[in-house]
N, C-alpha and C positions, 0 to 999 in steps of 0.2 A: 206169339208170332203176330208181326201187323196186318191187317188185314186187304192191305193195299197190294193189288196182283198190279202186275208188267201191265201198263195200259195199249202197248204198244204191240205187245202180242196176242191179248186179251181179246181183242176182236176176231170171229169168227175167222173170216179171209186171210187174213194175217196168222190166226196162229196156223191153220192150213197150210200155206205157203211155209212158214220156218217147220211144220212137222212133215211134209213132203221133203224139204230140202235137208232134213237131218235124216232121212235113210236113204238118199241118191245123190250122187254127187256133185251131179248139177243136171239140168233141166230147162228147157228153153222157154221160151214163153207161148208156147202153143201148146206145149208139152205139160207146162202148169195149168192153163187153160180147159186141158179136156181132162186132165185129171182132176178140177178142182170142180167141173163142169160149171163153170161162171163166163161170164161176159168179158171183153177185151180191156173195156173200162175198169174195171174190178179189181183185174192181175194188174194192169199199170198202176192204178190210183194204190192200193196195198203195197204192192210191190216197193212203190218208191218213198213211202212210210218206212218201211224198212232198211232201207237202203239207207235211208236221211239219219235212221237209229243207226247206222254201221250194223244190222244186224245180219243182212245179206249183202253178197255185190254181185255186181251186170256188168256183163260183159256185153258189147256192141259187136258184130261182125258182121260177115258174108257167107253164105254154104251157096259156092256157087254166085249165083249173080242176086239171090234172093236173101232179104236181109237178115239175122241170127241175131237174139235177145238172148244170152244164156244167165242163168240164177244160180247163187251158191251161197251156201252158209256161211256166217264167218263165225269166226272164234266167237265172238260179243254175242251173234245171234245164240249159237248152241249153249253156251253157260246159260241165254235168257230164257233159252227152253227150258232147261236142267232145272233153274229157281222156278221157272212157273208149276213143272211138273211137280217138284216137293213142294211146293205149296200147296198146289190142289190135292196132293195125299194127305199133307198134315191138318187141311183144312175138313175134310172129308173122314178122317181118320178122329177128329175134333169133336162131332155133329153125330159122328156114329158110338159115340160113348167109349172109344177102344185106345 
């Protein structure tokens, strides 16, 4: 197995974001905010890493007169979970003699 992981989810923030957004179906950007309990800069600056992978998308709107940032996984993102997560097993599974 190579040992080159998903650079792209590999970072803290990032893989937070796609492991929040693969068990809710979407989540806004406030919502990712005090769940990830990180800074505004944070959720944006990651978030649109993601986004630029296709591995999430955002949606723009209104609730009301106030503005709505909402997050979803896409297909690309969830497989890139899926490969990071059997990596980190096989990798761990590798180190542990088993």
């Amino acid at each position: 197995m190579p040992l080159a992981l998903d650079r792209v989810i590999h970072e803290r923030v990032r893989l937070a974001i796609v492991s929040a957004l693969a068990v809710h179906p979407s989540l806004s950007f406030n919502e990712l905010k005090a769940l990830l309990e990180t800074s505004d800069g944070n959720v944006s600056v990651h978030a649109r890493k993601l986004e630029d992978a296709g591995y999430i998308t955002c949606t723009k709107g209104y609730e009301g007169r106030v503005p709505r940032t909402e997050y979803r996984l896409a297909p690309a993102g969830r497989l890139a979970l899926e490969q990071y997560l059997a990596h980190m097993e096989a990798l761990i599974r590798r180190v542990g003699g088993n």
